[in-house]
N, C-alpha and C positions, 0 to 999 in steps of 0.2 A: 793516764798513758793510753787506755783505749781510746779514748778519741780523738788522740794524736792519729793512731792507726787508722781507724777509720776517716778522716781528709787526709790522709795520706801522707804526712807530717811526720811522721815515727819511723820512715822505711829505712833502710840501713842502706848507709852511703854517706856520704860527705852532703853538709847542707846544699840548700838546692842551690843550683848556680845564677838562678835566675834572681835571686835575692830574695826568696820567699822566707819570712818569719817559721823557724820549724816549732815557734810555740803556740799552744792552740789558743783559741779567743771562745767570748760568746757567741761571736758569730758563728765559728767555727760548729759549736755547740747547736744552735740555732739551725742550720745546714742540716746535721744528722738528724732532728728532731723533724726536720719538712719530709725528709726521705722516710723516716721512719711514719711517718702519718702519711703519706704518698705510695706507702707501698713497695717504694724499690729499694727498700732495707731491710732485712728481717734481723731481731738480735733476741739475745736470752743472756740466760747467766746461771752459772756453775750450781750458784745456791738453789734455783727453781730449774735444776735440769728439766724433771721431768715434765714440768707444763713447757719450757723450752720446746722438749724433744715434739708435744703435742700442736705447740703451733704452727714447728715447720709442718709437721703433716696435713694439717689442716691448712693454711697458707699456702706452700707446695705443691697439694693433691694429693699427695701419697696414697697409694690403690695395690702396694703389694706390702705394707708393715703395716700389723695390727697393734697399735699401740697399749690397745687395754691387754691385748693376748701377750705382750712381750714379758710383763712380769715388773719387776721394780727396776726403778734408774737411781737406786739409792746408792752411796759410795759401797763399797764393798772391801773387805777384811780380806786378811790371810785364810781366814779360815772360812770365808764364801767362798774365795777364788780357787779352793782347793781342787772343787767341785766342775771347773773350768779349766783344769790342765790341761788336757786334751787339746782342746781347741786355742788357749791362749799360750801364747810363752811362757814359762816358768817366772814369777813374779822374783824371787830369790828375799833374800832376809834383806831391812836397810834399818839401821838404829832411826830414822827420819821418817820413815814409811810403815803403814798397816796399811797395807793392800793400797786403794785408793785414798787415804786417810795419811793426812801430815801428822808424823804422833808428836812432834818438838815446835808446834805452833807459838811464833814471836804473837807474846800478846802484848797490848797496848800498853800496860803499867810497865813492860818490862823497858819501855824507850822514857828513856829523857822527854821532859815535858815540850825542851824547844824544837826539838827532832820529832816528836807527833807534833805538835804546830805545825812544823813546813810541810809534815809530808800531807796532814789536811788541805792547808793551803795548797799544794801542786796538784792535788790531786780531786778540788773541790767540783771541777765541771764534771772527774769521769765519774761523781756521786752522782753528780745529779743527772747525770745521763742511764746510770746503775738506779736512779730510783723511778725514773721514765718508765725503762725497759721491766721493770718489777709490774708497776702499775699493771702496763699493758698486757705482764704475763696470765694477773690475775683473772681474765676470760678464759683462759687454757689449763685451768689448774684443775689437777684431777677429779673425776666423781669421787666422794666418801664412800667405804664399802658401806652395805646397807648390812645392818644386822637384824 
């Protein structure tokens, strides 16, 4: 599905009028992959925020966020976010939610086997575009504290 978004494929509206295929290809794949080695893409992903959060600044420039000084980009609880009332909106209780945390996560065993089939299948180029942008993250990934 991201890479649908990203060529532009995925935007909400009636298919294009011009007759363009709204489903994505290798090419299509191929395309985000020149931009993303070209520079005029930057991407990351949920799982590696925090070397994410480090590339844009490095990439960017970024001259007013200290990324070591900000502290962790780890998901956060009920009971981290307590500690950010103030400044955030009340988070409120959700039988679904722990803070930034799914707590009733659908796992793979719980789908019929031909239902993960397709959905790998549909979903096989944004892996491989999700295992691209991984790669790439691993230059951005935090120091180790030193003990």
């Amino acid at each position: 599905m991201q890479l649908g978004f990203l060529v532009r494929k995925r935007l909400q509206g009636p298919p294009c009028w011009l007759g363009h295929n709204p489903d994505v290809t290798e090419r299509d794949l191929e395309e985000v992959f020149q931009m993303l080695d070209g520079g005029s893409m930057l991407a990351g992903t949920c799982e590696q925020f925090d070397a994410t959060v480090r590339m844009f600044a490095a990439e960017l420039g970024w001259s007013r966020f200290d990324v070591d000084g900000h502290g962790s980009f780890e998901p956060r609880t009920e009971e981290t976010i307590a500690g950010y009332e103030k400044a955030l909106a009340k988070p409120g209780k959700s039988k679904f939610r722990n803070g930034d945390l799914t707590s009733k996560k659908l796992l793979q065993e719980d789908l019929p086997p031909e239902m993960l089939a397709a959905i790998r299948n549909i979903s096989s180029l944004d892996r491989r575009l999700h295992d691209r942008v991984s790669e790439r993250l691993l230059a951005y990934a935090p120091p180790e504290l030193e003990l």
